[in-house]
N, C-alpha and C positions, 0 to 999 in steps of 0.2 A: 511528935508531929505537931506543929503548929497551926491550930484551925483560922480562918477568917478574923472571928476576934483578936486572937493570938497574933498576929499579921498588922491586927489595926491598930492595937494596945502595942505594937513595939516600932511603929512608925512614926519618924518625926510630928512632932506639932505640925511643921507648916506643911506636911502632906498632909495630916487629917482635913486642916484647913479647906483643903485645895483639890482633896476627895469629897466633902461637903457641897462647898460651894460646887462643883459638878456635879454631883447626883441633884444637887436644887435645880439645875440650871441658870448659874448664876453670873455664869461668864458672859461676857458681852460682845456683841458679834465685832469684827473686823472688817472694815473694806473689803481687803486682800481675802477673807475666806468668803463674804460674801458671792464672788467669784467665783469657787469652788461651791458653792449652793446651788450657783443661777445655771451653771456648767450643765453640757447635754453630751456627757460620755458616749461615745460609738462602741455599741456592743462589739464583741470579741466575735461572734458569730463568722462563719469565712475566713478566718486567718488575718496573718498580718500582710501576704500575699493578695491575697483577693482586693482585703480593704487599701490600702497605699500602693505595691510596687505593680502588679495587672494593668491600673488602668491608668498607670502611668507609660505602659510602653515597656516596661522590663518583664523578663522571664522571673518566674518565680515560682518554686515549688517549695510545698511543705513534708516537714517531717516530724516522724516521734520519735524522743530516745528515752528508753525508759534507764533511771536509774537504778542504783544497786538497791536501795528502800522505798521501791516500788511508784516513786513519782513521773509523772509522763511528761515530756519537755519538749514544748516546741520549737522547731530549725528548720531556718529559713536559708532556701539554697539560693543565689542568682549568678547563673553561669554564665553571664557575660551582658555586655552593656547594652543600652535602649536600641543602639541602633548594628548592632554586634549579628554578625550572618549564621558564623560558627561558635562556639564556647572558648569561654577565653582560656587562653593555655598557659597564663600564669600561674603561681602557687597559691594555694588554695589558703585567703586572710581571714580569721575568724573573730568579728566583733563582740565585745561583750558589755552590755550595758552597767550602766550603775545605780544606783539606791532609789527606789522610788520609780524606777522607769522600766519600761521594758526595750525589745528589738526594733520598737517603731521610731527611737530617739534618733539612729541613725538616719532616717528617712524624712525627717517632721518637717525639715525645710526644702526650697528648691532644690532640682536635678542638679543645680549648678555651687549648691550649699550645703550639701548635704554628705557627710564623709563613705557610706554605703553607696549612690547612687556614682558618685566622683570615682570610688575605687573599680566598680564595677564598669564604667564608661572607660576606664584607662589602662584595661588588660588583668583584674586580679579575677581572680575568681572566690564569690564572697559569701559565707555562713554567716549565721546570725543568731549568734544564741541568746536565749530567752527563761530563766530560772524559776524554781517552784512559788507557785504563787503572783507572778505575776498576772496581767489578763489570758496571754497565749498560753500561758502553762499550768492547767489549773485541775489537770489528770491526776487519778492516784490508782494504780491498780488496787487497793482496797481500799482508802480512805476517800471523805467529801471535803469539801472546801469547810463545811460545818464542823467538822470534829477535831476537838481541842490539836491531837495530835498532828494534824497537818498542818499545824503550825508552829510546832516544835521541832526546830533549826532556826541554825544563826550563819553570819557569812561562811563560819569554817567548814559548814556542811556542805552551803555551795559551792565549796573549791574540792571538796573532798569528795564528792557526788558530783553534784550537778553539771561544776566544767568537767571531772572526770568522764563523766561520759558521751556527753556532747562533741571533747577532742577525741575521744577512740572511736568515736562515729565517722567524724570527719576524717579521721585519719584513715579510718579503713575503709572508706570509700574512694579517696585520695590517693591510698598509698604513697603521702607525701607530706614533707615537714610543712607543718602549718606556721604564719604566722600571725601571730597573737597581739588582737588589739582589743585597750581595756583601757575603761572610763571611770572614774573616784571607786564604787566599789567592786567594778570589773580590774581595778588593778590589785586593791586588796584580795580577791579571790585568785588572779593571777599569780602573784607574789606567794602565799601561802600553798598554792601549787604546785611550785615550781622548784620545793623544796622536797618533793616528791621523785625520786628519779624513775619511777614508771611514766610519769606524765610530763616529768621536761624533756624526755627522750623525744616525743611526738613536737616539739617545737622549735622551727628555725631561726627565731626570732621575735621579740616582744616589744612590743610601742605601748607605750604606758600613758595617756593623759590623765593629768591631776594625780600621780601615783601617790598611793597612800598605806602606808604600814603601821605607822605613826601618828597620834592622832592630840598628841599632850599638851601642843598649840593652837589647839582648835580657838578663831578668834569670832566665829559667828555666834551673835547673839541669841537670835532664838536656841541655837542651839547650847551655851551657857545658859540659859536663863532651863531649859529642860532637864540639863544634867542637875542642876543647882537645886529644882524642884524634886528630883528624883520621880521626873514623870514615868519612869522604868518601871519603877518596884509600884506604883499607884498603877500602873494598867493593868501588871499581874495580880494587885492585890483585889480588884474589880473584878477580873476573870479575863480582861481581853487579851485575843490570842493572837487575833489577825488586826494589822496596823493599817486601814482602809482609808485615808483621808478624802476618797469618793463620797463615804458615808457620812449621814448626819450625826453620830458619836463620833467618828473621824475630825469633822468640821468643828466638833463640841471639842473637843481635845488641844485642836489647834488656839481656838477662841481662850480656851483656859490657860496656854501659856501667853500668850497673847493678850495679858493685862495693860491695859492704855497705861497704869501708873506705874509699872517697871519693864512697859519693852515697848517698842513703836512697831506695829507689823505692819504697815500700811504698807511696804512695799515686800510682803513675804517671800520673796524671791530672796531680795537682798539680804535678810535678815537670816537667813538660813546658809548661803552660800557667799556670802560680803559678795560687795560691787562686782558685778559685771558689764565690761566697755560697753560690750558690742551685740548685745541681746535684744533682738528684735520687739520690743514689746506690743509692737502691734498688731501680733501674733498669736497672744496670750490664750485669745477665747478657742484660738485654733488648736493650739499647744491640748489645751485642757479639755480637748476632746480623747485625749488618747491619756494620759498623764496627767496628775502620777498613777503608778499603779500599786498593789498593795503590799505588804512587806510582814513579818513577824514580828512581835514585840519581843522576843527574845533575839532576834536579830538585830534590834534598838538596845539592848539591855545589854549585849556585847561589847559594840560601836560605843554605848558610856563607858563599859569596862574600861574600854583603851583607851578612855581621857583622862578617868578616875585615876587610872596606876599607869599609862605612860609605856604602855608594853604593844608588843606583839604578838600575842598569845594567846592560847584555845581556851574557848571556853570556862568562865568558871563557876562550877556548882557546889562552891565552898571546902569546906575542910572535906567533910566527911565524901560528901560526892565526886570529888577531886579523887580519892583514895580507891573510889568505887571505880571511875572510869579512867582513871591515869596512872595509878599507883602511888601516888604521890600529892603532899597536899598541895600543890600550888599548878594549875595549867601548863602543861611543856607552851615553852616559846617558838613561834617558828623560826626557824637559823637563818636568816637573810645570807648568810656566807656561805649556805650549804648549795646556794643555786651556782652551778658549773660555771664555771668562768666562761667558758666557749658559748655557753648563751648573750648574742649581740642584745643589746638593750639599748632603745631610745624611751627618752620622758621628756613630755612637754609640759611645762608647768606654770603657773603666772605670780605676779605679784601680789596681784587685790584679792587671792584666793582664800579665803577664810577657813574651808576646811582640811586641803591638802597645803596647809601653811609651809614654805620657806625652810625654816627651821629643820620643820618634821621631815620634808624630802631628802634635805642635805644630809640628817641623820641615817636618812635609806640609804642612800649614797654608797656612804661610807662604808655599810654594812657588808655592802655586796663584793664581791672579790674582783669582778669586772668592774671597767670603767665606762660607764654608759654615755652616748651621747646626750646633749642636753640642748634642748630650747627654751631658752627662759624670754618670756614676754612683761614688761612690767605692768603693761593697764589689762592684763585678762584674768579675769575670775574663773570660777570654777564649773562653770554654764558656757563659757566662751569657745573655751576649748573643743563644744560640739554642735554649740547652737552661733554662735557669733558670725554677724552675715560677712566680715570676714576671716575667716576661719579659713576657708579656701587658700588664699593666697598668705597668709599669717604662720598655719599650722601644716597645712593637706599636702603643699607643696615639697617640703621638708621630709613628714613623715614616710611618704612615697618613694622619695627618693632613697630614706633610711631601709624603706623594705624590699624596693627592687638592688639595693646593691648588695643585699645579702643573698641576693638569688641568680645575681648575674644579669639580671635583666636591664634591658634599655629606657635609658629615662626620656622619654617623650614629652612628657607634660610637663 
C-alpha cells in the first residue's frame, strides 16, 4: 500500500507544483468564480416542489427511493400542468439531469422555457429525477454527507443504482413504459443502462440531449487544461471526496486551474462547455442560486478516464482491483449494440458543443443497432439544449413530437 508520501513522491512534478501552490493559496481569484463566492445558494430545505414548482401554480409532490446501497433519492412528481383540472393521462416522461446540476435545471427558466414546466402544460405526465449527492438527494440510510464513503461512486453507479431505481419507482407506480429524457450526463447514465435488459424493459422511448458515451474529443478547455493537470489524482491525493464548487476549497480548485497565464476563465461557462448561442446571461445570479450542485471526485476521475483512453467503460481500479471486482484486468465496456433495436431513440445535439463533440456522437451512432432520429443545430452548445431562451421552439417542439408519436398521441403544440 502506498501511503500519502508514497502518493506524493510518485506524482508528476507539475502536480506537486500545483498541489503546493494550493495548499499556499496561491492561486488567484477569477472574475467568473468570484461569482460563485459572492452567490447566495437557496437551502434545500422544502424540496424542489415547495422551493420552484408550488408557487409557481403547478402540482408537485415529492418522493423517496431509496436505493439498493442504501442512498435516499429525491422525485419529483407533476401530474399535470398549471392550469390542468384533472392529471394528465399521457405517459409518464422521466427527466434526468446532468453533471453538476440537479432536478431544478428543468425548471430554472420561465413557464414558457423551460422543458419540465412545457412537458407538463402539454399533456405528459412528468418525474424528475435527482441522484446521490446532489442538493435534494443527500439521504443515506447509514451513511452522512461527511464520510468518505458517500462519496464513493462514479456515473456507473448512478445508472446501475441510482436511475435503477428511480425507473422501477416510476414504473410501478405507472404501470407503464416510461419515456426517458437525459441531459450530458443523464444521457451517459441513460446509455450505460440501457444495456441492462431489466431496465430497458421499463422504457418506451429515449430523447437524448447532448448524448454522450464518448468523450475522446473533448474540445473545452478548462476542461483539457484539468485532465492535463491531472486535477483527479491531486483531489484524491489531498483527501477530497466530495466535488462542492458551492465551497471555498471548491472555488480554491477552480481558481487553481484557472491560471490567467494558461487558461482565460473569465467567462467559465464557456470554458467548460465551449460557446453557447443562446444562454441567457442575465440570469446568472439567478441560475447560481440553485447551481451547480455537488458531485464525487471519483465521478471526475471516471469522466477523465474516458478522455485519457477513449472508451466507454466501468470504472477503473487498476490491475489488481480490476481482477478484484471484474475478473479481469481491464474495465468490461458498455455494448452500445446491446441496447434493443426496438428501443426509438432521438438525440439533439449541436455544433459549438465542446463536450458531447460531433465526432464523439457520430461514434454513438454507429454503435447502436437502431437508427436514431437526429436534430442537429449548428450555433448550440451544450447549455443550449436546456437553458437557451430558444429552446422551446429550436429543440421542445421536435422532441415532443419525437415522444408523442411513440405513444400514439396527438401533437397539439
Amino acid at each position: 500500500m502506498v501511503g500519502p508520501s508514497g502518493a506524493l513522491a510518485a506524482a508528476p512534478r507539475h502536480l506537486l507544483n500545483l498541489l503546493l501552490c494550493f495548499l499556499a493559496g496561491g492561486a488567484r481569484a477569477s472574475p467568473a468564480t468570484d461569482a460563485l463566492r459572492h452567490a447566495s445558494p437557496r437551502a434545500a430545505a422544502g424540496g424542489l416542489c415547495q422551493q420552484l414548482l408550488l408557487p409557481q401554480g403547478y402540482p408537485c409532490t415529492e418522493h423517496t427511493v431509496k436505493t439498493d446501497d442504501g442512498f435516499l433519492l429525491s422525485v419529483q412528481h407533476i401530474p399535470r400542468g398549471k392550469n390542468g383540472v384533472t392529471d394528465n393521462a399521457g405517459p409518464p416522461v422521466f427527466l434526468q439531469h446532468g453533471l453538476f446540476q440537479g432536478g431544478d435545471t428543468w425548471f430554472i427558466n420561465s413557464n414558457e422555457q423551460s422543458l419540465g414546466y412545457i412537458l407538463a402544460d402539454n399533456g405528459f405526465d412528468v418525474w424528475i429525477g435527482n441522484v446521490r449527492g446532489t442538493r435534494w438527494s443527500k439521504g443515506h440510510s447509514t451513511l452522512s454527507v461527511h464520510d468518505k464513503l458517500f462519496w464513493d461512486w462514479s456515473w456507473q453507479d448512478l445508472a446501475e443504482y441510482d436511475l435503477s431505481a428511480m425507473l422501477s419507482y416510476v414504473y410501478t407506480v405507472t404501470q407503464t413504459k416510461i419515456l426517458y429524457v437525459g441531459h450530458s450526463q443523464g444521457t451517459i447514465m441513460g446509455l450505460a443502462a440501457f444495456t441492462n435488459p431489466e431496465i430497458v424493459k421499463m422504457i418506451g422511448s429515449a430523447a437524448l440531449l447532448c448524448p454522450i458515451s464518448y468523450l475522446d474529443h473533448v474540445s473545452a478547455s478548462f476542461v483539457l487544461r484539468a485532465v492535463a493537470m491531472h486535477l483527479d489524482q491531486m483531489l484524491i491525493t489531498m483527501g477530497i471526496h466530495q466535488l462542492n464548487f458551492r465551497s471555498e476549497m471548491g472555488v480554491q480548485i477552480l481558481d487553481s486551474v484557472c491560471d490567467a497565464e494558461r487558461l482565460d476563465c473569465d467567462s467559465m461557462l464557456s470554458s467548460i462547455t465551449g460557446q453557447n448561442c443562446c444562454f441567457n446571461s442575465s440570469r446568472i445570479d439567478y441560475y447560481l442560486e440553485y447551481e451547480p450542485h455537488p458531485s464525487s471526485t471519483k465521478n471526475l476521475r471516471h469522466l477523465f478516464q474516458m478522455i485519457r483512453k477513449g472508451t466507454f467503460a466501468k470504472y477503473d481500479y487498476g490491475w489488481v482491483g480490476n481482477i478484484g471486482r471484474y475478473g479481469q484486468l481491464h474495465p468490461p465496456p458498455f455494448d452500445l449494440s446491446s441496447i434493443p433495436e426496438s428501443l426509438p431513440i432521438w438525440m439533439g445535439y449541436g455544433g459549438l458543443d465542446a463536450l458531447a463533440d460531433v465526432t464523439d456522437v457520430e461514434r454513438t451512432i454507429k454503435q447502436l443497432r437502431s437508427t436514431p432520429e437526429l436534430l442537429y443545430i449548428g450555433d448550440y452548445g451544450h447549455i443550449d439544449f436546456i437553458m437557451s431562451v430558444r429552446a422551446k421552439d429550436d429543440v421542445y417542439v421536435d422532441l415532443m413530437r419525437f415522444l408523442r408519436a411513440q405513444q400514439g398521441m396527438h401533437s397539439s403544440y
